[in-house]
C-alpha positions in Angstrom: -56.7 10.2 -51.6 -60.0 10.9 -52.8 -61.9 14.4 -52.2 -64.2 13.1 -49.4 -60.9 11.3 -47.4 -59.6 14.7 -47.5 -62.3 16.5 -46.1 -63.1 13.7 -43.3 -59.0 14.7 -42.0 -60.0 18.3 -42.0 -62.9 18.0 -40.0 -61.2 14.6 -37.7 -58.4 16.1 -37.3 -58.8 19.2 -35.3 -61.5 17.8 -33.2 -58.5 14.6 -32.3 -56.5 17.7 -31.2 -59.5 19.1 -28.8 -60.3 15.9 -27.4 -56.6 15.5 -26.5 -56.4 19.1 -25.0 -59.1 18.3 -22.8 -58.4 14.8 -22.0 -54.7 15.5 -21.0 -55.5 17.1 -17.7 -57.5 14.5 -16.4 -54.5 12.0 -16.7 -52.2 14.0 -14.8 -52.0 14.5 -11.2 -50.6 16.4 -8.0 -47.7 14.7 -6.7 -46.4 15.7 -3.0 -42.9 14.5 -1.2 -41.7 16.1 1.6 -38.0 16.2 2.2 -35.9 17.0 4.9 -31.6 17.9 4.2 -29.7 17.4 7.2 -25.7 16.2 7.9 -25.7 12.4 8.6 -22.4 10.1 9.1 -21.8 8.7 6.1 -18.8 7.0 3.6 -20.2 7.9 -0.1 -16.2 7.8 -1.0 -15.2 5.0 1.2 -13.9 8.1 4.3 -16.2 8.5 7.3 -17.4 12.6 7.2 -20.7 14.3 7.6 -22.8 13.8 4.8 -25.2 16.2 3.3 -28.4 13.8 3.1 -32.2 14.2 1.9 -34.4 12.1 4.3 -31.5 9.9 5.0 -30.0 9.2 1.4 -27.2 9.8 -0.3 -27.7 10.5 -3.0 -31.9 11.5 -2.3 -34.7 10.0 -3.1 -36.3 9.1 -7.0 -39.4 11.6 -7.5 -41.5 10.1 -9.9 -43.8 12.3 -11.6 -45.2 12.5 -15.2 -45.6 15.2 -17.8 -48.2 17.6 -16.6 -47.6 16.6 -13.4 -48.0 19.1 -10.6 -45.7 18.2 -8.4 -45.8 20.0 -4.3 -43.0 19.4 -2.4 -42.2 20.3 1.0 -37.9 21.2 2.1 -37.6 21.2 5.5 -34.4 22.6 6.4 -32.7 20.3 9.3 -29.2 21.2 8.3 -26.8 21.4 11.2 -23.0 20.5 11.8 -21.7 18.5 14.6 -20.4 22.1 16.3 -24.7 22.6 16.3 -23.7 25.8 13.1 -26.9 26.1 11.5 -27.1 26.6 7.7 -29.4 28.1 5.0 -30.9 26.0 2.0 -32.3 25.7 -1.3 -33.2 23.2 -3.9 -31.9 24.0 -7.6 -34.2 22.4 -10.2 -31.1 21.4 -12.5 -33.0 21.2 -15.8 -36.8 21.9 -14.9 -38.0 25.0 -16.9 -39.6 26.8 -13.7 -42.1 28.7 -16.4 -44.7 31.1 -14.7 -42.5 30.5 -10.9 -38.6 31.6 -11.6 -38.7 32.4 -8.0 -38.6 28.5 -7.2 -35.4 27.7 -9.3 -32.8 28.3 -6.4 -30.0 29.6 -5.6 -30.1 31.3 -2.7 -29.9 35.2 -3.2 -30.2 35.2 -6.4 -34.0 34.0 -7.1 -35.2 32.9 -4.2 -34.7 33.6 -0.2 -33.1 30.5 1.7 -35.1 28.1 3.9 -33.5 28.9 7.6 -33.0 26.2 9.8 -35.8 24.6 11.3 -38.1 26.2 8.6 -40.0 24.6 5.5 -40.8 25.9 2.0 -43.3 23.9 -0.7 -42.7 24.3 -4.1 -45.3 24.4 -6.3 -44.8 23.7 -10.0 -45.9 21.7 -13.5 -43.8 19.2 -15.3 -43.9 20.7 -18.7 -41.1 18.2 -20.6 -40.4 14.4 -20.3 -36.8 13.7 -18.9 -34.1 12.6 -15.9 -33.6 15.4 -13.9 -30.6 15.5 -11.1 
């Protein structure tokens, strides 16, 4: 390469990597889904039984988001047995880094407080990382 290439990929370079930096966040988005966990009458395994179901699925619904996606998303705690017992929630993000909000990355007790029946709770965070989270 000759002197002057050289020089052009100092200079073209750095200002590619600015352009990207600020064009990055203009591409992403806030993505919101509200979901509601409650017992439904089901037969995932072929037996009849009370199903633990997000708004009505077994298993719950795709979220589709992209990286440096902020993604909101409303539980609403519905869960309640056929003998009307009332139970506590969370949502574990199995494999989402919950950087700058550990306090969204369930279990119950441990990092966060559990949605009570009847109750809601958004969680607010960024997709960081490309992947298929369960």
């Amino acid at each position: 390469m000759t002197c002057s290439c050289l020089k052009l990929i100092h200079v073209f370079v750095p200002f590619l990597l600015i352009l990207l930096h600020i064009i990055e966040p203009i591409h992403s988005k806030v993505v919101t889904f509200q979901l509601e966990a409650y017992y439904f009458p089901a037969s995932p395994d072929g037996v009849q039984k009370q199903v633990l179901v997000v708004n009505g699925q077994f298993p719950g619904p795709t979220i589709r988001a992209n990286i440096n996606d902020t993604l909101i998303i409303r539980v609403t705690n519905s869960i309640r047995d056929k003998d009307s017992q009332t139970f506590p929630t969370s949502v574990h993000w199995h494999g989402i880094e919950m950087f700058l909000n550990p306090w969204y990355d369930g279990p119950e007790g441990v990092t966060q407080c559990p949605i009570a029946y009847g109750q809601s709770m958004d969680y607010k965070f960024k997709l960081d990382r490309s992947g298929t989270y369960w």
